[in-house]
TIDRENTOR-255132 format. One line per 3 residues: number of its first residue (from 1); their letters; for each residue x, y, z of N, C-alpha, C, O. Coordinates in pm, whole numbers. Example, Ala and Ser with C-alpha at 12.3 -4.5 7.8 and 13.67 -1.06 7.14 Angstrom:
<nodes>
1 = AS = 1319/-569/780/1230/-450/780/1320/-330/780/1424/-332/846  1285/-225/708/1367/-106/714/1290/3/787/1341/114/804
</nodes>
This chain:
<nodes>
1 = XXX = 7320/10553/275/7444/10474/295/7517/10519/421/7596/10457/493  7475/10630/427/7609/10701/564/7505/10639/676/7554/10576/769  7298/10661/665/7315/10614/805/7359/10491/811/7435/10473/906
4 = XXX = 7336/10384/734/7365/10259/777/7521/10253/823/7567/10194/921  7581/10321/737/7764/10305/797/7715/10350/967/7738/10271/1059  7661/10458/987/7667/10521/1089/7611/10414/1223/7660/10412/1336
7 = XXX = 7513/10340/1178/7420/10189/1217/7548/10114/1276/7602/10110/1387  7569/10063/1161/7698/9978/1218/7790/9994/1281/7823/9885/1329  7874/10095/1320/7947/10172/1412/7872/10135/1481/7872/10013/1500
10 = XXX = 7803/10193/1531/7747/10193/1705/7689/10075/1728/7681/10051/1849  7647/9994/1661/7659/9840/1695/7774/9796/1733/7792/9740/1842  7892/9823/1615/8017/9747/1663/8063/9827/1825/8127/9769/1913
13 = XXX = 8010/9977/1834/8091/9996/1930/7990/9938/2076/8038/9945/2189  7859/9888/2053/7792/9824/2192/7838/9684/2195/7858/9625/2302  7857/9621/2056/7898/9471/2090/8054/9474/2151/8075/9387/2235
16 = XXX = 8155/9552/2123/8248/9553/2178/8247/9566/2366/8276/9492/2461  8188/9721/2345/8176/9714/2506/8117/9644/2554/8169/9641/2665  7968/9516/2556/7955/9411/2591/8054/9339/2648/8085/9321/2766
19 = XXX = 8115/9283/2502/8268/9203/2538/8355/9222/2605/8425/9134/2657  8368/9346/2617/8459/9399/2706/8418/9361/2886/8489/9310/2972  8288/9405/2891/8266/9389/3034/8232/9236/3061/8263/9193/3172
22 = XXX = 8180/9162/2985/8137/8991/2967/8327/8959/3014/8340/8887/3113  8475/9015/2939/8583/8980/2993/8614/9014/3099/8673/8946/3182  8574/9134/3110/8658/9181/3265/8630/9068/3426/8699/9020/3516
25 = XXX = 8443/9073/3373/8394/9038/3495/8423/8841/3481/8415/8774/3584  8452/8782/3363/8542/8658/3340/8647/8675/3440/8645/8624/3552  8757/8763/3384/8857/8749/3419/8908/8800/3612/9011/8800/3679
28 = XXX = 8767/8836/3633/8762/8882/3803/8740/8770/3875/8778/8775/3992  8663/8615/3819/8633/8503/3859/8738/8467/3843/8816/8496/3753  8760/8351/3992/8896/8305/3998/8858/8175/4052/8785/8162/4150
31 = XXX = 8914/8067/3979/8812/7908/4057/8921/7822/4148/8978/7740/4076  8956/7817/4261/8996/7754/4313/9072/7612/4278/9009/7517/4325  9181/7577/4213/9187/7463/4200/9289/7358/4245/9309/7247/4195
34 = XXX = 9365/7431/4380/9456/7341/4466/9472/7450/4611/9492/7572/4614  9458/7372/4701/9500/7395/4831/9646/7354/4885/9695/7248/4845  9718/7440/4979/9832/7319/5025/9807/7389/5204/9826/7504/5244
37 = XXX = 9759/7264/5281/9730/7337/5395/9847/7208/5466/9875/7091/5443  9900/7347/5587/10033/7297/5659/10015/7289/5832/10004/7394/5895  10014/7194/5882/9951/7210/6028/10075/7256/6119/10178/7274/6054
40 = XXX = 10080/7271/6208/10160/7308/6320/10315/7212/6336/10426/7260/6359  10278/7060/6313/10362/6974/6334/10416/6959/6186/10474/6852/6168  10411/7039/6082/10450/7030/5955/10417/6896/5852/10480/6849/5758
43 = XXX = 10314/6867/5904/10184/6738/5790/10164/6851/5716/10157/6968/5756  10153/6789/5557/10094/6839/5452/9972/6831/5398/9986/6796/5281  9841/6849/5430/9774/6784/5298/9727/6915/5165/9703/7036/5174
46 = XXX = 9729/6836/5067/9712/6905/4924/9548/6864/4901/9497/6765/4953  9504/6921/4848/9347/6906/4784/9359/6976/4679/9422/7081/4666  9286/6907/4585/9283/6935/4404/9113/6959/4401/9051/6865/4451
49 = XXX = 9038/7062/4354/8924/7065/4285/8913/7096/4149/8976/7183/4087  8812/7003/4099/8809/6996/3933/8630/7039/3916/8527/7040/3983  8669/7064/3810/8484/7160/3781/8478/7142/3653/8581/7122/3588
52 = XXX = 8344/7146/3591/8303/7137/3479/8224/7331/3491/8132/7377/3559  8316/7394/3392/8214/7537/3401/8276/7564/3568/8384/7544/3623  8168/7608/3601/8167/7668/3759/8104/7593/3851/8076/7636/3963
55 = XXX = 8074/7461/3808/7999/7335/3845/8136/7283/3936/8234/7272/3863  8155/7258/4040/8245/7198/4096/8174/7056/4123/8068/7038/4182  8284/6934/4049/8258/6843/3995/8347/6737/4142/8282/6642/4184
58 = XXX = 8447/6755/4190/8487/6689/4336/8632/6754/4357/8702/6823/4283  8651/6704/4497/8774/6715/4579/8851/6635/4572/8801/6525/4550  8984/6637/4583/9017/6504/4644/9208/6582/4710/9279/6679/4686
61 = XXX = 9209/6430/4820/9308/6473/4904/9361/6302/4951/9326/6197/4896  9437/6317/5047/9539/6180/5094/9396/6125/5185/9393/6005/5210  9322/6181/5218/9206/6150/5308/9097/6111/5272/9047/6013/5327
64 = XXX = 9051/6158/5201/8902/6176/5115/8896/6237/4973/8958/6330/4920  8790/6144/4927/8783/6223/4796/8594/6270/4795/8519/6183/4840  8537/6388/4750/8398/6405/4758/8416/6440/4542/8501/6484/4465
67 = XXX = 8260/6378/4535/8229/6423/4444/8057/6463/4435/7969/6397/4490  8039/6574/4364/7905/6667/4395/7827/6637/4260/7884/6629/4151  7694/6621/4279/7635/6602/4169/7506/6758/4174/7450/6805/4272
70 = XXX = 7498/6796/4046/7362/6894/4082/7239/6841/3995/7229/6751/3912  7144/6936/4052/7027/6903/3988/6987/7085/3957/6982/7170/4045  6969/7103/3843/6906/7248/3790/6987/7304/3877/6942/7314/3991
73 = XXX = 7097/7345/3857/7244/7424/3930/7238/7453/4031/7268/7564/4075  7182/7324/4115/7182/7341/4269/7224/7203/4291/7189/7093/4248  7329/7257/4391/7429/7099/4457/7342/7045/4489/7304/7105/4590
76 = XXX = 7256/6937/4465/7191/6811/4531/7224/6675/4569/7140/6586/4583  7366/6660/4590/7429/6542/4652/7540/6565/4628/7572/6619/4522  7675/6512/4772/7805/6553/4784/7772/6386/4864/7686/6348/4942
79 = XXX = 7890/6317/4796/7920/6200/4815/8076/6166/4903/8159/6110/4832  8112/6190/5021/8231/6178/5065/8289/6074/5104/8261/6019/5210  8381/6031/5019/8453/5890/5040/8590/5875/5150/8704/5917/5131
82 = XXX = 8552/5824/5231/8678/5845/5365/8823/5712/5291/8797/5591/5286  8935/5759/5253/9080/5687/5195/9084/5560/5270/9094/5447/5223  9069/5616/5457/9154/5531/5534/9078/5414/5556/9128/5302/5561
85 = XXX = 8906/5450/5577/8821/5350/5616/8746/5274/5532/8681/5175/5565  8756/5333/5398/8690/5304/5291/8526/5309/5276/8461/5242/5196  8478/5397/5364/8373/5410/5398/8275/5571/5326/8296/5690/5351
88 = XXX = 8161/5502/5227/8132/5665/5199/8049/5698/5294/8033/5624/5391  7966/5842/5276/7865/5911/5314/7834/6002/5251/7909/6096/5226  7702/5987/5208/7603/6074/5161/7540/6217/5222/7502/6206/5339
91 = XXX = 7522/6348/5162/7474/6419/5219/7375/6442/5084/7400/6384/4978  7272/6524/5098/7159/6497/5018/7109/6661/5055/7081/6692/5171  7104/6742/4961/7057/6878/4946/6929/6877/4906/6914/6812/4802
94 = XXX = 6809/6936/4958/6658/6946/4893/6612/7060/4911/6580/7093/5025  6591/7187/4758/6506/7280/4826/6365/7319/4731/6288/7254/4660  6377/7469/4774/6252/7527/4707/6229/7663/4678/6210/7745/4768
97 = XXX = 6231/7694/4554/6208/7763/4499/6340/7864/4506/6349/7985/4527  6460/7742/4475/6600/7822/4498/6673/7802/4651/6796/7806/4663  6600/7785/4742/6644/7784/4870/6641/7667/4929/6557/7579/4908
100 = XXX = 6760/7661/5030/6775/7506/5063/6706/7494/5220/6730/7567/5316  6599/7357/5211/6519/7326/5296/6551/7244/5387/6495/7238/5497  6689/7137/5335/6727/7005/5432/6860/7000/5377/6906/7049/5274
103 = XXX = 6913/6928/5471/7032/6853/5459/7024/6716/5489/6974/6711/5602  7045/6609/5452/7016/6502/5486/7173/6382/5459/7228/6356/5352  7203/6339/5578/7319/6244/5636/7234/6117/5658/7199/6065/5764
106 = XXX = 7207/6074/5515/7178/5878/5531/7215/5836/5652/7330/5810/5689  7054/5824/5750/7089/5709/5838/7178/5760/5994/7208/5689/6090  7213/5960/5964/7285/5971/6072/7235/6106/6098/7256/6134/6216
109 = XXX = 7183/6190/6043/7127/6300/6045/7035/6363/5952/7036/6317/5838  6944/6475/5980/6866/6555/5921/6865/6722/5967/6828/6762/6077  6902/6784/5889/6885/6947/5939/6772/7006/5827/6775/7003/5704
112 = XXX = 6676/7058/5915/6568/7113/5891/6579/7291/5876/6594/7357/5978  6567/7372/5713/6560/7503/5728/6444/7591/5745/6337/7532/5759  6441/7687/5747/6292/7749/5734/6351/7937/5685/6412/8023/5748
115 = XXX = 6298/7930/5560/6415/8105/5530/6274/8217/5608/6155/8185/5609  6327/8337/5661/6236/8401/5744/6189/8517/5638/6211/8499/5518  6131/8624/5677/6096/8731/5556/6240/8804/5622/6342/8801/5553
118 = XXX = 6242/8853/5729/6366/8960/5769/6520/8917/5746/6621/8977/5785  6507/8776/5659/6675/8721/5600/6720/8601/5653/6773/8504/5598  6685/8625/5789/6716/8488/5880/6687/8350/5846/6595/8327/5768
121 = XXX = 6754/8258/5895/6685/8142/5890/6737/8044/6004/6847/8024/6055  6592/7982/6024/6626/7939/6121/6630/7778/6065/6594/7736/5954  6676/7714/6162/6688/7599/6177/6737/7476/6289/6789/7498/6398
124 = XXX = 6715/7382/6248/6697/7244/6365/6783/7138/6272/6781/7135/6149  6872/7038/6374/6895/6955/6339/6894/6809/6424/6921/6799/6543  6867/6726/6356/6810/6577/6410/6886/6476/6412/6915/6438/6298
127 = XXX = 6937/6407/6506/7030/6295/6497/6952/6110/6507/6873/6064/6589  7008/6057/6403/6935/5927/6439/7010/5799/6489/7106/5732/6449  6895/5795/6628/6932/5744/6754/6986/5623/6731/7034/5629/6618
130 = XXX = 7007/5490/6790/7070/5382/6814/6922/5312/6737/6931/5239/6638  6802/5345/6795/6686/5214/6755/6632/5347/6623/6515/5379/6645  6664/5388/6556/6634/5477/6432/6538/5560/6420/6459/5574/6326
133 = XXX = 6549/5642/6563/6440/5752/6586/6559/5880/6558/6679/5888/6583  6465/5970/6498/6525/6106/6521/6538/6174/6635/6430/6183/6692  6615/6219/6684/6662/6313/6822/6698/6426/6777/6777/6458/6687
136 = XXX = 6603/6513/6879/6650/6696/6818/6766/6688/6888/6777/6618/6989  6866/6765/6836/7000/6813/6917/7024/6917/6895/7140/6947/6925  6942/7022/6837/6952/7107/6856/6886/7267/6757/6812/7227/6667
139 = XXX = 6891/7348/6757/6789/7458/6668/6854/7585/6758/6890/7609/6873  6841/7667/6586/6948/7825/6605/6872/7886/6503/6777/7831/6446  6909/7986/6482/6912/8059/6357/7061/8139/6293/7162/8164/6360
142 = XXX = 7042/8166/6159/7163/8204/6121/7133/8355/6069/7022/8384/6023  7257/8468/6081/7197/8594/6073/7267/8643/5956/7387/8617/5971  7246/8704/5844/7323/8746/5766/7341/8915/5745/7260/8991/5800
145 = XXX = 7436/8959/5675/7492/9054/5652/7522/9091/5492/7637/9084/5447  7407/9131/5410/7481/9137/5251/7471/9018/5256/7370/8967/5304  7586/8937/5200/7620/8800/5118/7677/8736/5269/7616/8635/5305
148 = XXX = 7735/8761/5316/7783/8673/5470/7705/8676/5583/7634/8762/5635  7733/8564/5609/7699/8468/5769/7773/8567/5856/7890/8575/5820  7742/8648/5966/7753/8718/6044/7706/8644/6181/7713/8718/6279
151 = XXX = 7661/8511/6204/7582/8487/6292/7529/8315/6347/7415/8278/6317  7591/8251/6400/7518/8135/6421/7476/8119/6548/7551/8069/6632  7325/8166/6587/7326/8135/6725/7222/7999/6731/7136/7969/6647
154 = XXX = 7265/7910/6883/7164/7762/6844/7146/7771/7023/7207/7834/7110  7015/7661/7025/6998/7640/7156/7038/7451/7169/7002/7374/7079  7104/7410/7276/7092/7293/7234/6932/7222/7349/6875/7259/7452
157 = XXX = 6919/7100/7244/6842/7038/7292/6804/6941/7359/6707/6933/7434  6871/6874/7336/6949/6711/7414/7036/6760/7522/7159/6762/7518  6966/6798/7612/7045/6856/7739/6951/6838/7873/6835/6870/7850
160 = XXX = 6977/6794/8009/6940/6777/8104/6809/6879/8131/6797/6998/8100  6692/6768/8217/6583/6886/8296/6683/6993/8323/6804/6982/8347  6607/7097/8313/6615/7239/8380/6741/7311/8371/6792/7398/8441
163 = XXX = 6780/7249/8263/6953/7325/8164/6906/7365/8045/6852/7318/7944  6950/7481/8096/6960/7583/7900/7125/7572/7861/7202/7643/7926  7165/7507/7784/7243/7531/7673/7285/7616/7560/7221/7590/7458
166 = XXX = 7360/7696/7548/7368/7779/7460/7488/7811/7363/7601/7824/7412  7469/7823/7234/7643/7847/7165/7600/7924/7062/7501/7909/6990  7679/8005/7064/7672/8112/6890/7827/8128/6907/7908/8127/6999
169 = XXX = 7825/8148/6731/7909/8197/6663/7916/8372/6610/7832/8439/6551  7992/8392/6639/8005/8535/6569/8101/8532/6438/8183/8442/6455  8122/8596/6314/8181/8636/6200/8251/8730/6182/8162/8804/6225
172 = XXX = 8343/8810/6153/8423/8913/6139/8488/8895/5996/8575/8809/5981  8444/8982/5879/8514/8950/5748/8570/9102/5692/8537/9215/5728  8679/9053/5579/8723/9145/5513/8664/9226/5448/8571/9295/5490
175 = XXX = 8721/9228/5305/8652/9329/5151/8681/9224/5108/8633/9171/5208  8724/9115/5033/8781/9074/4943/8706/8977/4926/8610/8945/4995  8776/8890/4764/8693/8795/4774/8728/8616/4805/8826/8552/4767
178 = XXX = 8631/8577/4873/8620/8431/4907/8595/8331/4793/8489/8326/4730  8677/8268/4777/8681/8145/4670/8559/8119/4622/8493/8147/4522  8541/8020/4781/8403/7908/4770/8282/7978/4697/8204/7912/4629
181 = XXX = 8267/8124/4715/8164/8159/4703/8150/8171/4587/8036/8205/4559  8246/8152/4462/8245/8170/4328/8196/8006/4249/8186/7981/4129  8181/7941/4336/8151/7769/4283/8001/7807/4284/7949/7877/4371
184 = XXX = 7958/7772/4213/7798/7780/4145/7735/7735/4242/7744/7612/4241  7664/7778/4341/7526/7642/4413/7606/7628/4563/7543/7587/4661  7752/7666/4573/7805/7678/4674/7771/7768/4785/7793/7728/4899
187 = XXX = 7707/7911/4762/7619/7984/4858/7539/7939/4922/7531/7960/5043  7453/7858/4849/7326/7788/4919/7357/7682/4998/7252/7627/5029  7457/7623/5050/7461/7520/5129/7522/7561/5239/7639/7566/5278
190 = XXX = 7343/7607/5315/7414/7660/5478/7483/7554/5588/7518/7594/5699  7492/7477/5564/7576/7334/5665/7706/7429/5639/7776/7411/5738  7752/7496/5578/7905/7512/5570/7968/7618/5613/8082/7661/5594
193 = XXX = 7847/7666/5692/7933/7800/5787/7984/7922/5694/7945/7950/5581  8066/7978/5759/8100/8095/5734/8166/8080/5558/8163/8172/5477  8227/7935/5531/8262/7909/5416/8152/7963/5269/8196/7986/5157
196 = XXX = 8007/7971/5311/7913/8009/5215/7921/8182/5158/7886/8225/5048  7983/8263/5282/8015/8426/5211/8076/8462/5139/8164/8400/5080  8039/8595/5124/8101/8645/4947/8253/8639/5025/8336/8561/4979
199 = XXX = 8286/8714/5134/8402/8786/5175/8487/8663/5283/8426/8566/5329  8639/8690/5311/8684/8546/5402/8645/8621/5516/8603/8737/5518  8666/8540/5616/8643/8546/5753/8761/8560/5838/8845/8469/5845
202 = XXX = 8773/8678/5908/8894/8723/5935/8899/8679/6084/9012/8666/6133  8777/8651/6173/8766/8669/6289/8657/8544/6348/8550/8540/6287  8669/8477/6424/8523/8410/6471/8554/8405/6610/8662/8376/6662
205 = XXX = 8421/8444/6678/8389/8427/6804/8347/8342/6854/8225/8348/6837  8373/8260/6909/8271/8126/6991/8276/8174/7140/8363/8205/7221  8150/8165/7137/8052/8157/7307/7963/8072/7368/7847/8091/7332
208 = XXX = 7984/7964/7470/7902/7958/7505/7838/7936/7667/7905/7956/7768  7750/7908/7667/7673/7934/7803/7601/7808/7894/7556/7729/7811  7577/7765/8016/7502/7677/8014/7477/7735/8142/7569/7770/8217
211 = XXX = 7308/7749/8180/7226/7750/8265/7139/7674/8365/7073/7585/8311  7119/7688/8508/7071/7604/8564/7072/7644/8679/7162/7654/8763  6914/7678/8680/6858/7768/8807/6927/7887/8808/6932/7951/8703
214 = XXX = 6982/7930/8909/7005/8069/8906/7173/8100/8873/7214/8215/8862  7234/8017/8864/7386/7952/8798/7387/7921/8655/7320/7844/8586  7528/8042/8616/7551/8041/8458/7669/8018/8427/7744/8086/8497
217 = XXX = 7736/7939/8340/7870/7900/8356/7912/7949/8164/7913/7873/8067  7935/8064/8166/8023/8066/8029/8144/8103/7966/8234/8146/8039  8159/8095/7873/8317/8079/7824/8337/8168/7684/8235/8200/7622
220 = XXX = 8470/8210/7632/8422/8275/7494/8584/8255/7413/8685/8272/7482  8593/8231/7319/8717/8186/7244/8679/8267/7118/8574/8294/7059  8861/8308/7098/8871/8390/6984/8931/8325/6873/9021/8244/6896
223 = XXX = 8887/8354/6732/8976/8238/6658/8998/8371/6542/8908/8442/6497  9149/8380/6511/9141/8518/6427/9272/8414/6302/9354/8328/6334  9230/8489/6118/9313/8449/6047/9334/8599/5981/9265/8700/5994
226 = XXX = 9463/8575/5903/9567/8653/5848/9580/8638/5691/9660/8559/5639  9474/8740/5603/9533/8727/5487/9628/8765/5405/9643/8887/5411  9712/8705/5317/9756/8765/5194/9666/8768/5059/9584/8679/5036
229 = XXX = 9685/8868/4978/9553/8880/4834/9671/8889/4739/9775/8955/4742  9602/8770/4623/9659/8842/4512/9622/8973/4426/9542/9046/4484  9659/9012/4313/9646/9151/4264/9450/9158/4211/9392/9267/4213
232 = XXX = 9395/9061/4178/9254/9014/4187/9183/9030/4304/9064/8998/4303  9249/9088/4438/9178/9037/4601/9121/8911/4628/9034/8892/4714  9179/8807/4538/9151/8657/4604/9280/8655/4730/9384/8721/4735
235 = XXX = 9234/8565/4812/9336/8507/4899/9457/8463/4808/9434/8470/4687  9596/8414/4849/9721/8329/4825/9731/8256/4958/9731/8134/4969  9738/8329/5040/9806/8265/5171/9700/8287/5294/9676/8406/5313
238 = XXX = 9641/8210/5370/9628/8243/5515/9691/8168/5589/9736/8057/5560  9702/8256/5749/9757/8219/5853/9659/8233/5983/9600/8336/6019  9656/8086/6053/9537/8108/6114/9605/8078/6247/9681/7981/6260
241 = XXX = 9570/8181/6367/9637/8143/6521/9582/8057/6551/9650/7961/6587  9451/8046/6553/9358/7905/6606/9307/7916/6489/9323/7995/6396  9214/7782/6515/9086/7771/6423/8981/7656/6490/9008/7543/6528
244 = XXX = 8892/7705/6490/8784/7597/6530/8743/7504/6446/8715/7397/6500  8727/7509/6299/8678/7427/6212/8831/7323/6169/8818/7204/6140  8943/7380/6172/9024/7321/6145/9172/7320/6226/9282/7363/6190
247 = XXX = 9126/7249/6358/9287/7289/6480/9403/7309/6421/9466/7414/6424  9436/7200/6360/9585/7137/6371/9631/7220/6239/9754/7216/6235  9586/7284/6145/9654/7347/6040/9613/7458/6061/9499/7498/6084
250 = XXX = 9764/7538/6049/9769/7698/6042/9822/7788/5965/9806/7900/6013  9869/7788/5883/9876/7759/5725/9791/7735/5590/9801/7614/5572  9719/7784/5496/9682/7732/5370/9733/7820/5276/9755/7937/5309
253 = XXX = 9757/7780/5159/9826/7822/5053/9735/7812/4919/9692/7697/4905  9691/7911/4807/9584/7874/4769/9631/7926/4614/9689/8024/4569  9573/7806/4563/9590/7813/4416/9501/7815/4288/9449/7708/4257
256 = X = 9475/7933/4205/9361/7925/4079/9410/7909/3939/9330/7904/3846
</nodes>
C-alpha cells in the first residue's frame, strides 16, 4: 500500500511539473492582435489580426484586408484584398519537405528557392513580362544567424550589357522577442525579410553598387529602430528614424 501511495506521489508530482512548464512556456507566447502605426504627418492606420490557435487566420486595416489559408501548418496562400481599388492578389506558397521552394504572384511574379547544406539559400525571382514571358530580375542569397536573417545579398539581372548591379541588405537585432515569429508557418515565408526572425531588427543596412568597366558608383543608407519591451520582452512601442520597408510611419504601437 505505501509503495503504491508512494507511486502516486511522484506521478502527481511529474504531471504537475509538466503543467507547470506546458504554462509557463503558454504564457511566454504572446500573439499579436492589433497594431496602431503613426506616420510622420500624424495618419493613423490600425490593423487587427485574428487566428484560429496560432494559425493566423487574416489582417485587416483601412487599406487592405489579407486572409491566409494553410495546408499541413504551412501558409499556402495569403490572399490580399486592396479597400481602395477593389482589386485582390494572390500569393501562393509551395514547398518540400517543410521548406519553402516558391512564391508565386498570379500572373505577376515567381521567386524561385533552393535551401543550401551551409544554411543559406539562395534564390531568383521572375517577373511576367507584358507578352507573358518570365523575366529574371534578379537572384541573391539570404544568410542566416540562429533563427534571423542577417543577410540579403542579390545581383540584379535586368540590367544593361556590361553593368553589374548590386544590393544587399544587412540586419542588426536585439535579444528579445519578435511577434511575427510566434504565428505558426510564419518563419518559413522568406519573401518577408527580416520580419521572419526570432529577434526584432534594430538596425538595417542598405548598400548598393553599380559597375561598369572600370567605374563603380555606390551608396549605403542606415535605417535604425528603437524599442520599448513589455515585462514578457515582446515589443509595446517602436520608433523608427527611417525605414525602408515602411517610409512614412515612425511610430508602431503593439498590442497582444
Amino acid at each position: 500500500m505505501k509503495k503504491i501511495k508512494s507511486i502516486y506521489i511522484v506521478l502527481s508530482i511529474c504531471i504537475f511539473a509538466f503543467y507547470s512548464c506546458s504554462t509557463d512556456a503558454d504564457d511566454n507566447l504572446r500573439l499579436l492582435k492589433k497594431t496602431i502605426s503613426t506616420s510622420k504627418n500624424g495618419e493613423v492606420i490600425t490593423k487587427q489580426f485574428s487566428y484560429n490557435g496560432t494559425e493566423i487566420e487574416s489582417t485587416d486595416d483601412n487599406a487592405s484586408h489579407v486572409d491566409f489559408t494553410y495546408t499541413d501548418g504551412l501558409i499556402s496562400k495569403k490572399v490580399t484584398l486592396n479597400k481602395v481599388t477593389n482589386v485582390s492578389e494572390t500569393l501562393e506558397y509551395t514547398y518540400d519537405a517543410g521548406k519553402l521552394v516558391s512564391a508565386t504572384s498570379l500572373k505577376k511574379y515567381l521567386i524561385n528557392y533552393t535551401h543550401n547544406a551551409d544554411r543559406t539559400v539562395s534564390y531568383e525571382k521572375l517577373t511576367v513580362s507584358s507578352d507573358d514571358k518570365l523575366v529574371k530580375e534578379y537572384h541573391g542569397i539570404l544568410y542566416f544567424q540562429n533563427e534571423n536573417l542577417v543577410k540579403d545579398e542579390r545581383v540584379l539581372d535586368d540590367t544593361a550589357e556590361g553593368t553589374v548591379s548590386k544590393y544587399t541588405l544587412e540586419f542588426e537585432f536585439d535579444s528579445k522577442n519578435n511577434p511575427f515569429f510566434q504565428i505558426k508557418g510564419f518563419n518559413k515565408l522568406l519573401d518577408n525579410s527580416q520580419l521572419i526572425s526570432e529577434s526584432n531588427c534594430l538596425v538595417i543596412t542598405e548598400a548598393s553598387s553599380l559597375a561598369k568597366g572600370d567605374k563603380i558608383i555606390s551608396s549605403a543608407k542606415f535605417h535604425q529602430s528603437n524599442f520599448i519591451y513589455d515585462s514578457s520582452n515582446y515589443p509595446k512601442e517602436q520608433i523608427s528614424q527611417t525605414s525602408i520597408f515602411n517610409t512614412s510611419f515612425v511610430k508602431i504601437d503593439y498590442f497582444y
